[in-house]
N, CA, C and O of each residue as an XYZ file, in Angstrom:
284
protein
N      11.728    -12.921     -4.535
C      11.227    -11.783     -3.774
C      10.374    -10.924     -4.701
O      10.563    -10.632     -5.882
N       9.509    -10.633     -3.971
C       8.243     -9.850     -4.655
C       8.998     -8.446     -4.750
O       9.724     -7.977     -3.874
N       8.573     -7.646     -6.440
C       8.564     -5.862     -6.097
C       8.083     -5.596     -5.175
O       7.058     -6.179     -4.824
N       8.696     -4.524     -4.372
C       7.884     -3.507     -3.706
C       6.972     -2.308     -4.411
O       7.077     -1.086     -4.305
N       6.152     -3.023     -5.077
C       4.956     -2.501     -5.393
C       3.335     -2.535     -5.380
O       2.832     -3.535     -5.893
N       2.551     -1.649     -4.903
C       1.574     -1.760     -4.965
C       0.965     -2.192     -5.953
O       1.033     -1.465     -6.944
N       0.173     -3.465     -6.088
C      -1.005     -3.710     -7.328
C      -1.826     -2.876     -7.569
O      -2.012     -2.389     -8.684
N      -2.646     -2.500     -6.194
C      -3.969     -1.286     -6.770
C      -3.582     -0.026     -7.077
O      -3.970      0.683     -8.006
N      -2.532      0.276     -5.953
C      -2.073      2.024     -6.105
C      -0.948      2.272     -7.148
O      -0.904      3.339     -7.761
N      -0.007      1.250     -7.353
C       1.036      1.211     -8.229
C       2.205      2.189     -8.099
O       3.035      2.667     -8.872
N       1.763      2.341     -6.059
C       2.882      3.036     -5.757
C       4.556      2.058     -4.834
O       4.644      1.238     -3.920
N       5.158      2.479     -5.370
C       6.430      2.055     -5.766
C       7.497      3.173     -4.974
O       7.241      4.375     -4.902
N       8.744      2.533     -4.394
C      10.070      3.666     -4.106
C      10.576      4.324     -4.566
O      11.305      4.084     -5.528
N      10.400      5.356     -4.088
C      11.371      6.644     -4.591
C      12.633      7.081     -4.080
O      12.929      6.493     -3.039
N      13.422      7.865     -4.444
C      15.107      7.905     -3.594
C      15.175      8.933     -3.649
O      14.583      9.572     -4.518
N      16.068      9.578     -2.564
C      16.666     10.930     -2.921
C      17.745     11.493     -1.742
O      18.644     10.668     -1.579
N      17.806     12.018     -1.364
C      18.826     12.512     -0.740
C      18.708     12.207      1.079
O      17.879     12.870      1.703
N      19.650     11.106      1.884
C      19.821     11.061      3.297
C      20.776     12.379      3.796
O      21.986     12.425      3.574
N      19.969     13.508      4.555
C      21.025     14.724      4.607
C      21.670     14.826      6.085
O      20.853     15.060      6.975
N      22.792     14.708      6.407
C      23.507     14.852      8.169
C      23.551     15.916      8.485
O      23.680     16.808      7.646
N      23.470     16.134      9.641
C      23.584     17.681     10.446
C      24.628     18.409      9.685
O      24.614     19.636      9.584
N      25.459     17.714      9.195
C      26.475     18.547      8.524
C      26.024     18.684      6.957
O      26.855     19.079      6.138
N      24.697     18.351      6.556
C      24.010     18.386      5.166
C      24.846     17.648      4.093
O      24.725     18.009      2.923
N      25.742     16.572      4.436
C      26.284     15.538      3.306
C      25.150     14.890      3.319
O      24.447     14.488      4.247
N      24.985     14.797      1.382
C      24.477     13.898      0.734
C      24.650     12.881      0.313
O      25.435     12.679     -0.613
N      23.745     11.688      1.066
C      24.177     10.257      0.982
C      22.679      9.867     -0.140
O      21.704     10.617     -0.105
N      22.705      8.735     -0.991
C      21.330      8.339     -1.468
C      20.897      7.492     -0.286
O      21.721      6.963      0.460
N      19.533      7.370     -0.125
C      18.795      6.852      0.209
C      17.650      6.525     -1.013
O      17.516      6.957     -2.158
N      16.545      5.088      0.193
C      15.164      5.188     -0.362
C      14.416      4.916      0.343
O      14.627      4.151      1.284
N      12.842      5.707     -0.015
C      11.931      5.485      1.027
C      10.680      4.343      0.114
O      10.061      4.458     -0.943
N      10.742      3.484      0.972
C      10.212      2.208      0.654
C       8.446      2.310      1.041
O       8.101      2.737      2.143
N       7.704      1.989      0.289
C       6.055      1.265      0.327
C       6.004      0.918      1.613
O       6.600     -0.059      2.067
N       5.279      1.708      2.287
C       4.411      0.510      3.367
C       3.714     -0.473      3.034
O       2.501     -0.262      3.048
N       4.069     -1.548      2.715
C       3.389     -2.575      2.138
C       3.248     -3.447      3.282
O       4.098     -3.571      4.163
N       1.664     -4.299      3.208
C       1.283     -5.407      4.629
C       0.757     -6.228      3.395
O       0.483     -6.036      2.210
N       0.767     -7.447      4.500
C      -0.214     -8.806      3.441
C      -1.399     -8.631      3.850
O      -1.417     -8.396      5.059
N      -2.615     -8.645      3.268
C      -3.794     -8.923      3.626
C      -4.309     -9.960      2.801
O      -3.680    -10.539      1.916
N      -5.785    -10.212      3.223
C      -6.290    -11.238      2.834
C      -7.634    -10.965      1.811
O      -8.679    -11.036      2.456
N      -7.752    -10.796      0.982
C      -8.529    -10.080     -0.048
C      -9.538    -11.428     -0.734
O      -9.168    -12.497     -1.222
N     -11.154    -10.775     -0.504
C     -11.550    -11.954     -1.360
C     -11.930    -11.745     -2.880
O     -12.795    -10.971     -3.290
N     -11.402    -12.290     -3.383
C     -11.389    -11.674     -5.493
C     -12.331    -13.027     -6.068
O     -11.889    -14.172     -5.979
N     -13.575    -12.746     -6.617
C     -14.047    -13.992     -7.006
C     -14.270    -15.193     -6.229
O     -14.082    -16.377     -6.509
N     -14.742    -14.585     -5.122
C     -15.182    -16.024     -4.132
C     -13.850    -16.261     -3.721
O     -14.026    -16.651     -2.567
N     -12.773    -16.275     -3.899
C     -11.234    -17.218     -3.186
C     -11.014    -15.863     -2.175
O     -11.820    -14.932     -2.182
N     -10.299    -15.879     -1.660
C      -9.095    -16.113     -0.452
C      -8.089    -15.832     -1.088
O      -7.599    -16.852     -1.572
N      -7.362    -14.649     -1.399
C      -5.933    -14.179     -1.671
C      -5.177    -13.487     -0.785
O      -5.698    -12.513     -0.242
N      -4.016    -13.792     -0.510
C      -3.112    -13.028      0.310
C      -2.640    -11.796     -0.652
O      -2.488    -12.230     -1.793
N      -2.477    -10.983     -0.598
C      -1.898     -9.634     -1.628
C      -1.017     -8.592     -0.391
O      -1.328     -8.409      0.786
N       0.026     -8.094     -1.079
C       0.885     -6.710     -0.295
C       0.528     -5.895     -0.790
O       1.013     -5.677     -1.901
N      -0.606     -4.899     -0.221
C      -1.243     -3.724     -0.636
C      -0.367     -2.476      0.538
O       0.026     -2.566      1.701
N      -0.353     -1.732     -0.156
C      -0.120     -0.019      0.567
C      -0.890     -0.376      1.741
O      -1.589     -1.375      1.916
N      -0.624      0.720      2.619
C      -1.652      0.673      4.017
C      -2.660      1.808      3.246
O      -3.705      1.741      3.894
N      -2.815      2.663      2.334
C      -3.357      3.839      1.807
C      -4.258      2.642      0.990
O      -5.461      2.862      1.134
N      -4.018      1.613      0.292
C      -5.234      1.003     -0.575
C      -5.897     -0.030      0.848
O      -7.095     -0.307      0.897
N      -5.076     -0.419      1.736
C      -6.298     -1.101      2.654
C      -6.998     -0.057      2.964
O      -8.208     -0.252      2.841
N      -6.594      1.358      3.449
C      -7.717      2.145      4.239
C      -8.646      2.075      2.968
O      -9.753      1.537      3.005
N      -8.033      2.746      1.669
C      -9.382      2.675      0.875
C     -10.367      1.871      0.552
O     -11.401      2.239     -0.005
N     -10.105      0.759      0.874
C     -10.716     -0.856      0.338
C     -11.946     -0.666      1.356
O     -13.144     -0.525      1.107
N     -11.217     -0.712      2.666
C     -12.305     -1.010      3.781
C     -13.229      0.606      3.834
O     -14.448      0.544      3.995
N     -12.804      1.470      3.744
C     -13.720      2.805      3.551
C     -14.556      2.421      2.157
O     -15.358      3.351      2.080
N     -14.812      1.477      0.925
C     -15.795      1.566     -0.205
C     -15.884      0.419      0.478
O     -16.648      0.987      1.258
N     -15.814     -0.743      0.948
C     -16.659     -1.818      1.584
C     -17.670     -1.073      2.149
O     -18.682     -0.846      1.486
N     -17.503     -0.487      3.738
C     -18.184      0.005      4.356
C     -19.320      0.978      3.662
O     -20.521      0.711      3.670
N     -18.855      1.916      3.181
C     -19.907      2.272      2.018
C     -21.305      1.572      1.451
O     -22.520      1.755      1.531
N     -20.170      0.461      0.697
C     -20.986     -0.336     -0.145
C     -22.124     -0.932      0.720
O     -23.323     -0.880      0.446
N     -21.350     -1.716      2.203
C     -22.546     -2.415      2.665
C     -23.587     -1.764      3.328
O     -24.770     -2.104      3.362
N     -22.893     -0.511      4.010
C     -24.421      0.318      4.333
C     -25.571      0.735      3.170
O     -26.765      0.740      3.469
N     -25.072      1.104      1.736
C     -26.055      1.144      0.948
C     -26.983      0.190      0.611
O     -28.208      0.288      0.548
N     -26.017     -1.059      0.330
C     -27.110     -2.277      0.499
C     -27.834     -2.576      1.457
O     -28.696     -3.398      1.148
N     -27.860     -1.940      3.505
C     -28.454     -2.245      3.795
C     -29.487     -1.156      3.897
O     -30.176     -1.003      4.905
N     -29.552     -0.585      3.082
C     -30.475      0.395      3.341
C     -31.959      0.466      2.054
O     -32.849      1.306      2.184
């Protein structure tokens, strides 16, 4: 099993306190939204578990990128 960690963002789980109406403290952790996507690195085809925060960023500097080039 893979870390739950981001490659690009290198964000990772943090823990801290699950609190009940009655405010007992249990630990918890709040886990990476992590998805597989399909990333092309050097001409290939990679599957990678990126944050949903590094796909938005990926596809927001794509988009970027390719409108500058078409301009």
């Amino acid at each position: 099993m893979a870390a739950r960690v981001c490659p690009i963002t290198g964000k990772a789980p943090i823990s801290g306190n699950a609190r009940s109406h009655s405010l007992i403290a249990t630990r918890r952790r709040w886990n990476v939204n992590l998805q597989p996507v399909k990333v092309n690195l050097n001409g290939r085809v990679v599957t990678m578990r990126l944050s949903a925060r590094a796909i938005k960023t990926l596809r927001k500097t794509n988009k970027k990128a390719a409108s500058n080039a078409a301009e």
